[in-house]
N, C-alpha and C positions, 0 to 999 in steps of 0.2 A: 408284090401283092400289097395293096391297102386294104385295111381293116375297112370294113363300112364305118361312115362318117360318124355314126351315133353311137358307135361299140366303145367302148372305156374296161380296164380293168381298174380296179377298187380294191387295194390291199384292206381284208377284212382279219378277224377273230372268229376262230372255230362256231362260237355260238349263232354267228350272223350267216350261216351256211342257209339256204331256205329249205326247210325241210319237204318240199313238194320235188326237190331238184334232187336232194339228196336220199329220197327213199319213192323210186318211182316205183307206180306199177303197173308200167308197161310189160307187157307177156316177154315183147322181144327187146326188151330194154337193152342198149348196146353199152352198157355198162355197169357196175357191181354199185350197188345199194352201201352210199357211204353214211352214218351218222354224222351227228356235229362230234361226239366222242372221240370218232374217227382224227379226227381231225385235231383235235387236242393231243388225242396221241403223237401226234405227228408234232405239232408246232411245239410240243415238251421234249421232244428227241435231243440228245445229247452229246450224239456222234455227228449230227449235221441240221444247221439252222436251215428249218424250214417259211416259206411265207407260203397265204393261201390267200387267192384273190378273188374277187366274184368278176365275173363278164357280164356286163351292164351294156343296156342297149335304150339308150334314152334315161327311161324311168324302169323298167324289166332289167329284174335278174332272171340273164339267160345258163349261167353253169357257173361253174368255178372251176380254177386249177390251183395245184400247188408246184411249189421249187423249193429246192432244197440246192445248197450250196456245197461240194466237198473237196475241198483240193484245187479249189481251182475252175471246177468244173459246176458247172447249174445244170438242174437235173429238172426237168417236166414230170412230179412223180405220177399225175394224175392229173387228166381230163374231164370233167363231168357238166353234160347239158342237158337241158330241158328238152329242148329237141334238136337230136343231133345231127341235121342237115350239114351240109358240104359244105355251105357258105359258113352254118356254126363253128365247126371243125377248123377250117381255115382262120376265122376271124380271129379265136382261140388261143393257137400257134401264134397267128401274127402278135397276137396281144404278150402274148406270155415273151417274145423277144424283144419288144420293148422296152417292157420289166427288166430285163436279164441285164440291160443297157445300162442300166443305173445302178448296180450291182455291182458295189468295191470287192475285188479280188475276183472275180467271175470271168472265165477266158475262154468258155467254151460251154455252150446249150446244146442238152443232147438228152432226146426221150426215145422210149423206148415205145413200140405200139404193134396192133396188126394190120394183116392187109385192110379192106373198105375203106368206107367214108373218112375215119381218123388219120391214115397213109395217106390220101389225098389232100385232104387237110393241109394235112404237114406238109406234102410239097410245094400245096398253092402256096402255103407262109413263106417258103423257100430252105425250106428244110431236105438237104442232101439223103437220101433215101440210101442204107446200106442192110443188106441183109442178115438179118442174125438170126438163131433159131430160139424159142422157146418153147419151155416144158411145162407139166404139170403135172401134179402125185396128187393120187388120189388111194384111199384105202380101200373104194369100193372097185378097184382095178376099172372102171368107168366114169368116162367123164362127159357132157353133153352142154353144150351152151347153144345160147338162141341163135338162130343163123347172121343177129347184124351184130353179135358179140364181140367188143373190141376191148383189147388190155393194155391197159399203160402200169411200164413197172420202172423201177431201179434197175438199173443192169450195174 
């Protein structure tokens, strides 16, 4: 897969997150409402250096992702687009392996996600697809997301 010709990713600083990207309000938003805080959280973390890049498409910030480095291993903590089309998804992926390239001590890129557009994504990037199960705790013994609700975590 190639990225579309115009797509770049941009190592940023939490505060340069766009907040239109980062607190949508889309009904069916296929993704969890990140702050810039969010994200400071992350890039403070202790236990594994994090980077967060925005996905630039010309002059448009289209999302951002983050990685986090442990052991060896690069991790894709998080996805997050403006609109999250196939071709978005994919380009995403493809971008976030390039990153990973440059990446002293890094020997292996490996995200976590669900079925849809985001699994797709990843395989157009060339992302080997292996199944694993995930969970979720809730207190109120119920849980409900939008139907194009996708999750990328730490495994």
């Amino acid at each position: 897969m190639s990225s579309n010709k115009n797509w770049e990713a941009i190592e940023v600083l939490a505060p340069e997150v766009p907040r239109e990207i980062s607190l949508s309000e889309v009904a069916d938003a296929s993704f969890s409402s990140r702050p810039p805080a969010f994200f400071e959280y992350l890039l403070r973390c202790l236990m594994a250096p994090f980077r967060l890049y925005s996905v630039v498409d010309g002059r448009n910030r289209m999302g951002h992702f983050a990685i986090c480095i442990l052991r060896g291993q690069a991790r894709i903590a998080g996805v997050w687009l403006r609109e999250p089309s196939h071709e978005a998804w994919a380009a995403a992926y493809f971008l976030a392996q390039q990153d990973v390239l440059r990446f002293k001590g890094a020997y292996e890129l490996v995200a976590v996600g669900s079925e849809g557009p985001s699994q797709a994504g990843a395989a157009q990037a060339g992302f080997r697809l292996c199944p694993a199960p995930a969970f979720t705790c809730s207190t109120k013994k119920e849980t409900s997301a939008p139907p194009r609700f996708s999750v990328s975590a730490l495994r």
